[in-house]
N, C-alpha and C positions, 0 to 999 in steps of 0.2 A: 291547369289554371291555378289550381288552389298553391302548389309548389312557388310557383313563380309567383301570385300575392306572396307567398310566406318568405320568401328569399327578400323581396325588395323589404317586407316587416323586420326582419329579423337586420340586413342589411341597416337601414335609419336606425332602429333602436339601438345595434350594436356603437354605429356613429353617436348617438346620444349619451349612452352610458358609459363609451368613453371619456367624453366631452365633460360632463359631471364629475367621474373619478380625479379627472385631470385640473377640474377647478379645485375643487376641494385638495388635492396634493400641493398645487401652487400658489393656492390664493396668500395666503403666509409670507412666501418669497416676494411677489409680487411687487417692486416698487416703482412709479415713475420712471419713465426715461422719454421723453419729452421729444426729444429728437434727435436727429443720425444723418450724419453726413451734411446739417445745413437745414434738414428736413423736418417740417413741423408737422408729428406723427399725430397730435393732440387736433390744428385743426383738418387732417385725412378722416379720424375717426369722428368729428363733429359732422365735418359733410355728410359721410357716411348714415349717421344716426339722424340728422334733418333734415336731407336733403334728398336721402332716399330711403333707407327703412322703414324710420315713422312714414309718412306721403304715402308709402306704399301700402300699410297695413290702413289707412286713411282711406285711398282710395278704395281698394275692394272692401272694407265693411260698407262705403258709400253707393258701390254697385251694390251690392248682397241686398240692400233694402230697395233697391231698383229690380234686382230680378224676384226679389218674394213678392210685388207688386204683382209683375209679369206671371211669377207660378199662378199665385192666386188668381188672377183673369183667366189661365189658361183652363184652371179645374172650373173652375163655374161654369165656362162652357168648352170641353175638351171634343174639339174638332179637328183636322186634320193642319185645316190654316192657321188655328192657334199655337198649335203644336211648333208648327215653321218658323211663328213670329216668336215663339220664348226659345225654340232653338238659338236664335241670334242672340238673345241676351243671353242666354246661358254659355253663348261662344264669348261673350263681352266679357263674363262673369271669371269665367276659367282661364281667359287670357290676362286678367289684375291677378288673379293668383302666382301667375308665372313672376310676378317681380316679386315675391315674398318667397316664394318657394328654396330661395340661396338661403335665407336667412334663418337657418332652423338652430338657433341659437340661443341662449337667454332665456327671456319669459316662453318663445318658441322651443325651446328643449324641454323646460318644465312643464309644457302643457302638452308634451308628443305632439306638437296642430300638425306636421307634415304627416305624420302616419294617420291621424286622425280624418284629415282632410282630402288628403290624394294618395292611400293606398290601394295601387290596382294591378292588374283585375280586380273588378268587385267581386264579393261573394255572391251572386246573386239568388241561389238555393237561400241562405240565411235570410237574405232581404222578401224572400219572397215565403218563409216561415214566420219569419217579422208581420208581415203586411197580415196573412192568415189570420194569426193567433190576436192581431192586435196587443201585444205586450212584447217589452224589447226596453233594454238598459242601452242607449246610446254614448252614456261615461265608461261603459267598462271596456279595458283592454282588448278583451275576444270579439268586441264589435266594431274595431278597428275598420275592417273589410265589408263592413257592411254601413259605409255610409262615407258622406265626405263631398267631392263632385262625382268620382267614381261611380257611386251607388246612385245619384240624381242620373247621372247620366246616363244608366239601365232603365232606371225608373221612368224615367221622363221619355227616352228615345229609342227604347229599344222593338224591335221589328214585333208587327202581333201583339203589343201590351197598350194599343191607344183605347181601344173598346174595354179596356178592365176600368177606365176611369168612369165608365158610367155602367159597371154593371154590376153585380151581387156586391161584391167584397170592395166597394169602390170608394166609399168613406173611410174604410181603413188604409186605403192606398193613399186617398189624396192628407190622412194625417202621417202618414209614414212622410211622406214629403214632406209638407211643412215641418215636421220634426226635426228631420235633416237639415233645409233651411234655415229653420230657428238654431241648432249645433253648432251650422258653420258661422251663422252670427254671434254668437258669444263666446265659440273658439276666437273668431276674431277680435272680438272686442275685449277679450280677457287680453289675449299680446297687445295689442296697441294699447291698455290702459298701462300695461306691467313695463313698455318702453317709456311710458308719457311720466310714469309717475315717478320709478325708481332706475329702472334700468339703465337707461339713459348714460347718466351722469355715472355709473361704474364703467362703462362703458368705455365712454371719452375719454374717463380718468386712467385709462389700463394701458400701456404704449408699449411693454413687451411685447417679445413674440415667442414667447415656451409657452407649451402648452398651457391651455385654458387662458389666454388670451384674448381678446379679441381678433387682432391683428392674426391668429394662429385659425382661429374661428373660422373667419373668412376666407383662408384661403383653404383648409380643410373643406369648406362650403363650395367654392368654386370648385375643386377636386371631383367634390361626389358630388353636385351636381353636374360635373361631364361623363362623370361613370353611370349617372343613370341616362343620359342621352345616349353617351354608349350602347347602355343596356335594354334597360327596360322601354325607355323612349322610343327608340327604334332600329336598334340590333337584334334582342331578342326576339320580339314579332316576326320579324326578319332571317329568322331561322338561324341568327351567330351562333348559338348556344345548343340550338339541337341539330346539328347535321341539314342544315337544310331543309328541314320542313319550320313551316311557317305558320305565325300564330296571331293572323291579325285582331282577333277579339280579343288580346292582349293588349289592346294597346293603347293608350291614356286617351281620353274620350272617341271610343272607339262607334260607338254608337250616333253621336252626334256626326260622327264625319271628320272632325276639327284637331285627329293626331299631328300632323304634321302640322298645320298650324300654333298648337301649344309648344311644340321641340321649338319651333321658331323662336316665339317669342321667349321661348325659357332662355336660350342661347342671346338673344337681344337684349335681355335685364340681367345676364350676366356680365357680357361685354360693358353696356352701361354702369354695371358695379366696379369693375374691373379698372377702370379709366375712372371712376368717379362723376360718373355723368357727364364728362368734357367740360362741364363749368368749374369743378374744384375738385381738390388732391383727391385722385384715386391708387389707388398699388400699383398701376400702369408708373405712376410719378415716386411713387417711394421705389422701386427699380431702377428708376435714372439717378435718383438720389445715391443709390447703392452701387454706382456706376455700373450697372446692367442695362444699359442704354439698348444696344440691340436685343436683348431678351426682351423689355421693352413692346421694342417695335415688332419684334416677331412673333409676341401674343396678340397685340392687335391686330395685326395684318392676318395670322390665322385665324382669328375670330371673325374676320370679313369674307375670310374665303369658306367657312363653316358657316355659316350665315348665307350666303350666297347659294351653297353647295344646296341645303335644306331645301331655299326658296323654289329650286329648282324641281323640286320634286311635290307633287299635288294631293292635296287631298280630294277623296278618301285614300288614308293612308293604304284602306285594304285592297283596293281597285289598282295604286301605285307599285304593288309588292309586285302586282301580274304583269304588268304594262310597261313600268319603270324603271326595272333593277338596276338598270346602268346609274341612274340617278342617284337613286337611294346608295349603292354601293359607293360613288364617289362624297355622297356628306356622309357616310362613314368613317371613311378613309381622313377627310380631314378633320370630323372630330376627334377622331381616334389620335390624329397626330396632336391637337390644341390641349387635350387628357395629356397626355405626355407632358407638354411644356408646364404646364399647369402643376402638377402630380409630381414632377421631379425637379425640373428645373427654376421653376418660380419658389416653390420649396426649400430647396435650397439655396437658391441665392436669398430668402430671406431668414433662413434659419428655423423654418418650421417643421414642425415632427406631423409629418401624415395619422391623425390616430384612428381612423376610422378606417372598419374592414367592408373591403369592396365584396361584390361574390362572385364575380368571376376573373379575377385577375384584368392585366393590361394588355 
């Protein structure tokens, strides 16, 4: 467990300290270029940053305050039925995370919030040191894995831990939670304020595509975000990586029930990025631009049948593994193909250097 938290850790950092190196190397070079082939690159990156980033990071700090509501009701009185009814928000809550999740960019790269937020496995030894000792630094690096939705999602749902909320050590359990809570709201509200205030407009203003770009940014994001679908989402669980045995309390709200639901929609808010939301220029359009017309069409259309492919397959994703294989195995298969076009072929048609290291190859 801990291996595989540390791979996908090391995995995003490794992406982030790229991403950083490569600013600072190119920000100097960096000038204008506005448009390509006809193509108004300035407003692709406006839609982008209004129409769906900010919104994004809007919306889930807007649930976050919706579900500390919900935690808090559940601890006051933690019964079985409470439990079920913040279940749901906490599915609410983790599925607005999915549409930030591409975005580990910017004020998101300087604040680590993806590793902060959703690196899993959770630790849940450390969390349950934590909760003990009542003392615990939730800003420092080493507690990456012990907190985020991961770590709620142990804490709040995991099998045998409903009776700790009203027993001995139970006031430090339900502060270990709001702690959490309270993290994941000021991780958010620090990116959304760092988009709102400054980011922004470097942002829009940047229409290269060499590294440290924006334009390079995002499609490096779409990249590894299909390598962790690939991956940690739901291959590895899935035994891709060890011979076949299978790992389903690996796997992104594993507890809740709600893995394959999160792959879904993480796959849904990418395609949405991808196309620009269908209302204004997305990369889908700077491609035809690029006269890549069928490349194009043939990302979109595999992101319907990767999409498809997922829906097909039911939560609990660990009940799916026994039952479903045929399922599971074919939205592998085509996300593994949509990685591909993504990763190499979108890449290259728009001149982007892949910089971030995957961990297990393609």
């Amino acid at each position: 467990m801990n291996k595989l938290r540390i791979g996908i850790f090391l995995g995003i950092t490794a992406f982030a300290i790229g991403f950083a190196a490569c600013s600072k190397s190119d920000s100097s070079a960096n000038k204008p270029d506005p448009t390509e082939n006809g193509f108004d690159k300035t407003a692709m990156l406006t839609n982008y940053a209004d129409n769906l980033i900010i919104p994004a990071y809007t919306n889930l700090q807007t649930q976050l305050g919706v579900f500390e509501t919900a935690v808090n009701s559940f601890m006051a009185t933690p019964t079985f039925a409470n439990q079920q009814a913040l279940k749901t928000v906490f599915k609410d809550t983790y599925l607005k995370f999915e549409h930030v999740s591409v975005n580990q960019f910017g004020p998101a790269e300087a604040a680590l919030y993806t590793n902060f937020t959703n690196t899993f496995p959770t630790d849940s030894a450390a969390i349950e040191g934590n909760i003990t000792r009542g003392t615990y630094n939730l800003t420092a690096n080493s507690t990456i894995g012990q907190q985020g939705f991961p770590a709620l999602d142990y804490v709040l749902f995991s099998p045998f831990h409903l009776n700790d909320f009203s027993g001995p050590n139970a006031a430090n359990r339900k502060k270990y939670v709001q702690d959490l809570v309270a993290r994941l709201k000021t991780l958010t509200g620090n990116v959304l304020t760092g988009w709102q205030n400054t980011y922004r407009a470097s942002f829009i203003g940047n229409t290269r595509s060499d590294s440290g770009s924006p334009i390079a940014f995002l499609i490096n994001q779409f990249a590894f975000e299909m390598d962790q679908l690939k991956g940690p989402r739901i291959g590895w669980p899935f035994g891709k990586q060890s011979a076949g045995t299978m790992f389903p309390n690996n796997s992104e709200g594993f507890n809740a029930g709600i893995s394959v639901a999160l792959a879904t929609e993480n796959l849904v808010s990418l395609k949405a990025m991808f196309n620009g939301n269908g209302s204004g220029k997305g990369m889908s359009d700077y491609l035809i631009a690029l006269k890549k017309d069928k490349l194009s069409s043939d990302v979109m259309t595999q992101f319907d049948k990767a999409i498809n492919a997922l829906k097909a397959v039911p939560d609990p994703y660990a009940t799916a593994m026994s039952v479903n294989k045929t399922q599971i195995e074919a939205a592998y298969r085509e996300i593994q193909i949509l990685l591909t076009l993504i990763k190499t072929d979108v890449a290259s048609a728009t001149g982007v250097r892949i910089t971030y290291q995957d961990t297990d190859g393609d």
